[in-house]
Backbone as CSV, one residue per row, in Angstrom:
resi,resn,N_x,N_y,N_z,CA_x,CA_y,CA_z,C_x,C_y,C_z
1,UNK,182.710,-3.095,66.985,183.628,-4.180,66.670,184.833,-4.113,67.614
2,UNK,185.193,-5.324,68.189,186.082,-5.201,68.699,187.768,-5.648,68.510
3,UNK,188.637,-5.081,68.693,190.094,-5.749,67.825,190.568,-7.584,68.875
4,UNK,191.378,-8.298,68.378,191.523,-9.470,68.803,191.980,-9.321,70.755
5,UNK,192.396,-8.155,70.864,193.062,-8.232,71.895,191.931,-7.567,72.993
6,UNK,191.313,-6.885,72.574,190.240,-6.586,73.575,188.997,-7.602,73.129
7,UNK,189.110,-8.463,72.701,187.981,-9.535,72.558,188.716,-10.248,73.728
8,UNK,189.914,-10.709,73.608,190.767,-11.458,74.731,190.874,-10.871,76.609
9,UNK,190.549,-9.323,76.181,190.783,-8.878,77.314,189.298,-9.309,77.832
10,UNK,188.250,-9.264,77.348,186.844,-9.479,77.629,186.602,-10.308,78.205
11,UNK,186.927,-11.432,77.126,187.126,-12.743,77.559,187.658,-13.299,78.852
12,UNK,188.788,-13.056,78.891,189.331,-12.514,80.213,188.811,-12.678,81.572
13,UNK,188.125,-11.387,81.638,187.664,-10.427,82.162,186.602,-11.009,82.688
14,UNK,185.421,-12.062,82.228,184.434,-12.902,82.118,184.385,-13.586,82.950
15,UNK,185.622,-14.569,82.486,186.334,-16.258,83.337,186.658,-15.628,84.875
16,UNK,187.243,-14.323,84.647,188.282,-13.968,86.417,186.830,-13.903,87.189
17,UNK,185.602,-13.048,86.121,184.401,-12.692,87.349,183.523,-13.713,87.567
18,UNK,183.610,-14.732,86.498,182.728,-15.526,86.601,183.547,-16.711,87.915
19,UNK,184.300,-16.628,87.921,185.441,-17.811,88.844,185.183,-16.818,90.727
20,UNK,185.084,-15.626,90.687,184.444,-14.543,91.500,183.722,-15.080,92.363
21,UNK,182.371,-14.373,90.904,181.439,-14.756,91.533,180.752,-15.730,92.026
22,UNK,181.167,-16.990,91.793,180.400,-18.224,91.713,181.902,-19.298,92.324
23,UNK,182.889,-19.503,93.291,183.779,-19.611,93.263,183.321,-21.227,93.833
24,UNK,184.230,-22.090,93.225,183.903,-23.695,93.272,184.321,-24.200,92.178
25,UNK,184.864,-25.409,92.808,185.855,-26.036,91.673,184.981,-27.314,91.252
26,UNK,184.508,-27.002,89.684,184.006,-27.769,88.883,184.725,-29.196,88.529
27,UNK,183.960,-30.195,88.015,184.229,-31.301,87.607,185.456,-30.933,86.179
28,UNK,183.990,-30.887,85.223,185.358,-29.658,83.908,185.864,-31.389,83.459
29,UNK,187.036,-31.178,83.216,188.100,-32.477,82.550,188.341,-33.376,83.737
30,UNK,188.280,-33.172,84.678,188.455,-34.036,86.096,187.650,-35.013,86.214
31,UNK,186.934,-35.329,85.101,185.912,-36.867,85.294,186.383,-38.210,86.089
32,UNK,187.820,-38.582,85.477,188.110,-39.568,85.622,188.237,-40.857,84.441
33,UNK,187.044,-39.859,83.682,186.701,-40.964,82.143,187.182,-40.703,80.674
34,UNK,188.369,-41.462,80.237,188.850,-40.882,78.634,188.015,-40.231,78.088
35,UNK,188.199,-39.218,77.263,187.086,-38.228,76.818,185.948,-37.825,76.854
36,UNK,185.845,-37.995,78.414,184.561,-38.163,79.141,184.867,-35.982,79.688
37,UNK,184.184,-34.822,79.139,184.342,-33.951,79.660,183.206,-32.773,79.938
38,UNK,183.200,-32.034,81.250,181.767,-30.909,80.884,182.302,-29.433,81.063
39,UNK,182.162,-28.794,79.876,182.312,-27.592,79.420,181.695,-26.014,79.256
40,UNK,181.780,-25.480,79.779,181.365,-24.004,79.949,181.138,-23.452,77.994
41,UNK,180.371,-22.759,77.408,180.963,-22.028,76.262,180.216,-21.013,76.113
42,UNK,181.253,-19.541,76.218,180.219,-18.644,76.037,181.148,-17.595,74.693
43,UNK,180.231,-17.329,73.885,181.036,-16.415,72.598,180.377,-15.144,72.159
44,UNK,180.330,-14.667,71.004,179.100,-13.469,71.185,177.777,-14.090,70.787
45,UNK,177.594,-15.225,70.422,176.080,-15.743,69.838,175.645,-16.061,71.232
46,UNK,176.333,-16.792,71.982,175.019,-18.221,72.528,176.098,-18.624,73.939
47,UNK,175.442,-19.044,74.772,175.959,-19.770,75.995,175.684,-20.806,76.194
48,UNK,176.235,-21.849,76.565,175.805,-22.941,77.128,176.428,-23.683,77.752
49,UNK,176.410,-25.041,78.358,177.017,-26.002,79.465,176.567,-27.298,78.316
50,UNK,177.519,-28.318,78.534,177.710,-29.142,77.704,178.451,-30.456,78.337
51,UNK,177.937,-31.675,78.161,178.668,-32.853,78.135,179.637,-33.086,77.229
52,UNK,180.656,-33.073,76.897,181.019,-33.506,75.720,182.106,-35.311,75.460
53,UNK,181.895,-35.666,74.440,182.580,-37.747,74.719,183.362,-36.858,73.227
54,UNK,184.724,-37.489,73.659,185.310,-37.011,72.403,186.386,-38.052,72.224
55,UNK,187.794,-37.586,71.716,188.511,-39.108,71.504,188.219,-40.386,70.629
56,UNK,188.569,-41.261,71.800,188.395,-42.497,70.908,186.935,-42.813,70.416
57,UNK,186.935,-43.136,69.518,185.218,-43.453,69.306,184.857,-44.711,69.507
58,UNK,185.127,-45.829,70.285,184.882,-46.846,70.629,184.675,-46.597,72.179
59,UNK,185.448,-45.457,73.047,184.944,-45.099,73.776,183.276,-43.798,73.951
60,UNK,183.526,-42.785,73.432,182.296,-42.303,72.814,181.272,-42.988,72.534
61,UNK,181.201,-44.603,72.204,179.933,-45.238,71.452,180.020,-46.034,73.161
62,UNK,180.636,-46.244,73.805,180.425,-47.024,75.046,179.867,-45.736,76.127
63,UNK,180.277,-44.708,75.670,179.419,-43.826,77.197,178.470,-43.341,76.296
64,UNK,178.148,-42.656,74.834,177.013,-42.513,74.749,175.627,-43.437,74.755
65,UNK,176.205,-44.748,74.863,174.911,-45.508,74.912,174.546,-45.432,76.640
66,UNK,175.265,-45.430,77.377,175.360,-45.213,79.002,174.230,-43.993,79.138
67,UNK,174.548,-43.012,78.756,173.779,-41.823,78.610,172.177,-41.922,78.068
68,UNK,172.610,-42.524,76.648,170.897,-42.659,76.514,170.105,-43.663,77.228
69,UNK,170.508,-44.325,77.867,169.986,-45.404,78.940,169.416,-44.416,79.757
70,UNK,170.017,-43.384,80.229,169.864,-42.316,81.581,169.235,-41.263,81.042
71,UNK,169.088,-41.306,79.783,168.182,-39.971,79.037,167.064,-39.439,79.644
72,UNK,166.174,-40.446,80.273,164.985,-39.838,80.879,165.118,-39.405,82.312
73,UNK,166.122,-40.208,82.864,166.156,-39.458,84.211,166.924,-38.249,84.151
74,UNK,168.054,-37.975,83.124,168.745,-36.933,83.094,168.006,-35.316,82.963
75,UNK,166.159,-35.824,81.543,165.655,-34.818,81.299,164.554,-34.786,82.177
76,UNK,163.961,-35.893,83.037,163.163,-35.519,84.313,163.416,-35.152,85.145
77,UNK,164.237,-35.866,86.049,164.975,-35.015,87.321,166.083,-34.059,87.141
78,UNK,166.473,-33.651,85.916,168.156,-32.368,86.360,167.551,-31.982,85.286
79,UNK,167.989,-32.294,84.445,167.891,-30.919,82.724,166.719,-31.299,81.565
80,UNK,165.824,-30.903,82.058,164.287,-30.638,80.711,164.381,-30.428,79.622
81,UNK,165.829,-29.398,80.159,166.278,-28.635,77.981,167.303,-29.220,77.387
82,UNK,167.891,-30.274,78.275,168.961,-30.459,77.770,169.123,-31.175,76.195
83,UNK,169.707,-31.621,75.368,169.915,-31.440,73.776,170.630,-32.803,73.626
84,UNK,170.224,-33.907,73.217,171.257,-34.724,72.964,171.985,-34.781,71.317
85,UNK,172.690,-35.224,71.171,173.530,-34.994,69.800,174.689,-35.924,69.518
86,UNK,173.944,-37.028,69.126,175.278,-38.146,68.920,176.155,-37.861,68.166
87,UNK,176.068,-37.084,66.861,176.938,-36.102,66.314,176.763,-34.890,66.085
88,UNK,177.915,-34.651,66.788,177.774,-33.041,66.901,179.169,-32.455,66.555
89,UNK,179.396,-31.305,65.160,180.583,-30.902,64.580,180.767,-29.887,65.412
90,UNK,181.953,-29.631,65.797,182.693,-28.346,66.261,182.722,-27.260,64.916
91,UNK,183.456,-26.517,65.766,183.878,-25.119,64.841,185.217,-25.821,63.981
92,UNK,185.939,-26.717,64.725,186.923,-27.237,64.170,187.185,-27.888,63.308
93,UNK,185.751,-28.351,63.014,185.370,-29.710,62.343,185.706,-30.971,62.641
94,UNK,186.281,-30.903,64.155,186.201,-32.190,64.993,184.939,-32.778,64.810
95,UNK,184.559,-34.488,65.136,183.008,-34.709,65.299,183.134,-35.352,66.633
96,UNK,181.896,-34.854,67.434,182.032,-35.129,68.739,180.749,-35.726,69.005
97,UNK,180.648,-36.511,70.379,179.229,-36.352,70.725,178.590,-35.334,72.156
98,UNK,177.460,-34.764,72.164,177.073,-33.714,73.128,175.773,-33.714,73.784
99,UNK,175.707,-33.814,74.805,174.626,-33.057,75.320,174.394,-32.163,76.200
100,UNK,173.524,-31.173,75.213,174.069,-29.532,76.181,173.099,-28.760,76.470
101,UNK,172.815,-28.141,77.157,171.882,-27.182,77.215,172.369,-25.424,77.176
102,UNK,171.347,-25.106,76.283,171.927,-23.673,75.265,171.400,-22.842,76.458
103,UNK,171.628,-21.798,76.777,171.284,-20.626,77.303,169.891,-19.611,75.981
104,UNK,168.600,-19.831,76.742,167.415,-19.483,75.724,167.186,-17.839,75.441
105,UNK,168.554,-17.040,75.490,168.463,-15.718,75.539,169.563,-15.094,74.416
106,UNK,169.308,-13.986,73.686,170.381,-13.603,73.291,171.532,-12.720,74.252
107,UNK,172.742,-13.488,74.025,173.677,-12.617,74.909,175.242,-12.941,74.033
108,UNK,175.960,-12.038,74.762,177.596,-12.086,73.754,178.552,-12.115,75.042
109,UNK,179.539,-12.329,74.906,180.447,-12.184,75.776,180.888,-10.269,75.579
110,UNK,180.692,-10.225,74.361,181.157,-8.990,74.447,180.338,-7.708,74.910
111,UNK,179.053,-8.086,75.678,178.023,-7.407,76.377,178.061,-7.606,77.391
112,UNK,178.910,-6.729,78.423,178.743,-7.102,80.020,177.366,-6.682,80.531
113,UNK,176.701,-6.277,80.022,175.142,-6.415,80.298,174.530,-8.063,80.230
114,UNK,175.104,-8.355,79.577,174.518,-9.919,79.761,175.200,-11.225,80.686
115,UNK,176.411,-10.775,81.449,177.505,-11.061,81.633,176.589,-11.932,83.206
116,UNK,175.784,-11.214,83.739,175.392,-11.662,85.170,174.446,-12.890,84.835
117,UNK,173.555,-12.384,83.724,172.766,-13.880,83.253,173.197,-15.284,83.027
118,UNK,174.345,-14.993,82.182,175.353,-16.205,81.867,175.414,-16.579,82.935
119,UNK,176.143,-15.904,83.961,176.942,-16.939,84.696,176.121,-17.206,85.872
120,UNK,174.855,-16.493,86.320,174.288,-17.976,86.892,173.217,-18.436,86.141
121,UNK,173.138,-19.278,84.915,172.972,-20.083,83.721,174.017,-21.438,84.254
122,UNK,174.997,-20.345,84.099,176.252,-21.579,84.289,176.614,-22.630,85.679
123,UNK,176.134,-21.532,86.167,176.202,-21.788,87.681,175.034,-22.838,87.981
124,UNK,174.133,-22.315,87.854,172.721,-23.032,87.795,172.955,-24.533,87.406
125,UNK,172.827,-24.619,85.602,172.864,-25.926,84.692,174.306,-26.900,84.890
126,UNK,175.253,-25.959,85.779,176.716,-27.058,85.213,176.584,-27.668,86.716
127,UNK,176.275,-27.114,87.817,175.929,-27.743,89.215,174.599,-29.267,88.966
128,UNK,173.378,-28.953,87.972,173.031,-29.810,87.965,173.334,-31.534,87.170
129,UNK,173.937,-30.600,85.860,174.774,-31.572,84.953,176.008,-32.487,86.372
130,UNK,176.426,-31.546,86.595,177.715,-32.513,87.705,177.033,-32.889,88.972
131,UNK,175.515,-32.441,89.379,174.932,-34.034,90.235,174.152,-34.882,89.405
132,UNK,173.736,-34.971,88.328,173.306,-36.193,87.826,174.607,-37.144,87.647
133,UNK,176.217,-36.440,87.033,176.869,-37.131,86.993,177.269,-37.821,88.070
134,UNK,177.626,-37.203,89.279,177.991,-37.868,90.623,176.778,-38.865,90.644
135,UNK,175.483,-38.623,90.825,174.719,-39.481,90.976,174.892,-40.891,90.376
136,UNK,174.858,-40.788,88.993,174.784,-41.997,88.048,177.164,-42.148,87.624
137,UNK,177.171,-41.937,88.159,178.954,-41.800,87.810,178.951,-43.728,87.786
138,UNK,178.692,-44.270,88.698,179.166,-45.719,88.242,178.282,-46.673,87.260
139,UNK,177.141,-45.999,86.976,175.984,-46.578,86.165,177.015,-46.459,84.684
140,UNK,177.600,-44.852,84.493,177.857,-44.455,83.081,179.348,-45.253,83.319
141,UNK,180.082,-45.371,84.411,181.469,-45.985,83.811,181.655,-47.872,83.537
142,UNK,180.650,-48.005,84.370,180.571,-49.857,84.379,180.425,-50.036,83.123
């Protein structure tokens, strides 16, 4: 078990190597599109890369229909595994919408044994998530 502050130091510790090893500046919140964002998440359960439409929900219902229009090219040509989820609850109990693809392994942040898998997972799936987006970027904002 670890105390809050060496969970933080871990954590940490993760982001500096993962930013390291794999150094390139992601899309992330830089879309361009109101709650239009793609997200890294790694904790001790599960990893994954994620679309997420959050905010207004009149915007959310205008890019998730954009998306499922692009559903098949998104899971033929870039992501096979990827997960769609018109609602999808946070930890927060925000309701969001997502589509993400999970990392199919058990790993924790708090296992630097698993630490090299993640991040090219991340590296891998968030490079392809951000060229389908460049690709289709004016399809999903028109």
């Amino acid at each position: 078990m670890f105390s809050k502050e060496e969970s933080r130091l871990l954590r940490q510790e993760f982001w500096t190597s993962f930013g390291k090893s794999f150094p390139r500046k992601w899309i992330l919140y830089d879309t361009k599109l109101k709650g239009f964002s793609f997200k890294f998440h790694f904790d001790t359960k599960i990893a994954l890369v994620a679309l997420d439409l959050e905010d207004d929900l009149e915007f959310r219902i205008k890019y998730w229909e954009k998306l499922e229009a692009l559903k098949s090219i998104l899971l033929d040509d870039f992501l096979p595994e990827a997960i769609f989820e018109e609602v999808y609850i946070l930890d927060n109990e925000k309701e969001i919408s997502r589509i993400y693809v999970p990392l199919e392994q058990k790993v924790s942040i708090h296992n630097k044994n698993t630490w090299r898998d993640v991040m090219v997972f991340f590296n891998e799936k968030m490079h392809l998530f951000e060229a389908f987006f460049e690709e289709y970027r004016e399809v999903i904002e028109g």
